[in-house]
C-alpha positions in Angstrom: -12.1 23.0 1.1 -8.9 24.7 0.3 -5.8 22.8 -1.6 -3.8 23.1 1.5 -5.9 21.5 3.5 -5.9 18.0 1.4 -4.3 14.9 3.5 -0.9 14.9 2.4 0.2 11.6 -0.3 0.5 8.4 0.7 4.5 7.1 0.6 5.3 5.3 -2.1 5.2 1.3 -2.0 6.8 -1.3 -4.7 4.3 -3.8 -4.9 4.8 -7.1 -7.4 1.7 -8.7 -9.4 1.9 -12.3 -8.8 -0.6 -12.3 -12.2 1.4 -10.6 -14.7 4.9 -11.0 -12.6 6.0 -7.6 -12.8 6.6 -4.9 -10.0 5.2 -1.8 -9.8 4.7 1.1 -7.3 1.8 2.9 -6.1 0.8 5.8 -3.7 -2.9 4.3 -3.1 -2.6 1.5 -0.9 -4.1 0.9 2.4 -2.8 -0.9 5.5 -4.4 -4.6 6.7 -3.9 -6.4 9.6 -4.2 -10.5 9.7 -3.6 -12.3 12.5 -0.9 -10.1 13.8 0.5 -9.6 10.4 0.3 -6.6 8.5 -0.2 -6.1 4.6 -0.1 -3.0 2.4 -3.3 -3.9 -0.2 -3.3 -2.2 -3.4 -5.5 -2.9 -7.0 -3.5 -4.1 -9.7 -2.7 -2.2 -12.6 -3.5 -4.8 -15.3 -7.1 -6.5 -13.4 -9.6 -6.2 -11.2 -7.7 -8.1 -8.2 -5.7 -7.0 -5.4 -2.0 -7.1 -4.2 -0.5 -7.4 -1.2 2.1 -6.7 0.4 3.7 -8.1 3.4 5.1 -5.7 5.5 7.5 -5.8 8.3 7.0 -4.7 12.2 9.0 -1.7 11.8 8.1 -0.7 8.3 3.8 -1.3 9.6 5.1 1.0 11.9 6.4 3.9 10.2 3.4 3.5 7.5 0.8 3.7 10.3 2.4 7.2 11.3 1.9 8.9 7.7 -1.4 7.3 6.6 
């Protein structure tokens, strides 16, 4: 598999860590959906837990498109 063909990145996302209480972004995130609510879902940088995100209709929209 050539470099080129490689998925292109992820956009960029600020998420914040209830835990530590401090933002931070991150390019490796996925997209959840929850009873007609959608989340971005990302590990944390300082444990072994998740963060999420939640994400308006538009903005779930545009996400969906580039991942």
């Amino acid at each position: 598999m050539a470099k080129d063909d490689k998925k292109p990145a992820l956009p960029e996302i600020e998420f914040y860590d209830l835990k530590s209480k401090k933002k931070f972004k991150s390019t490796s995130w996925r997209l959840v959906e929850k009873s007609g609510r959608n989340f971005a879902v990302t590990k944390s940088l300082t444990g072994d837990y998740e963060c999420w995100k939640v994400l308006g209709k538009d903005q779930a929209a545009q996400l969906k498109k580039a991942a």
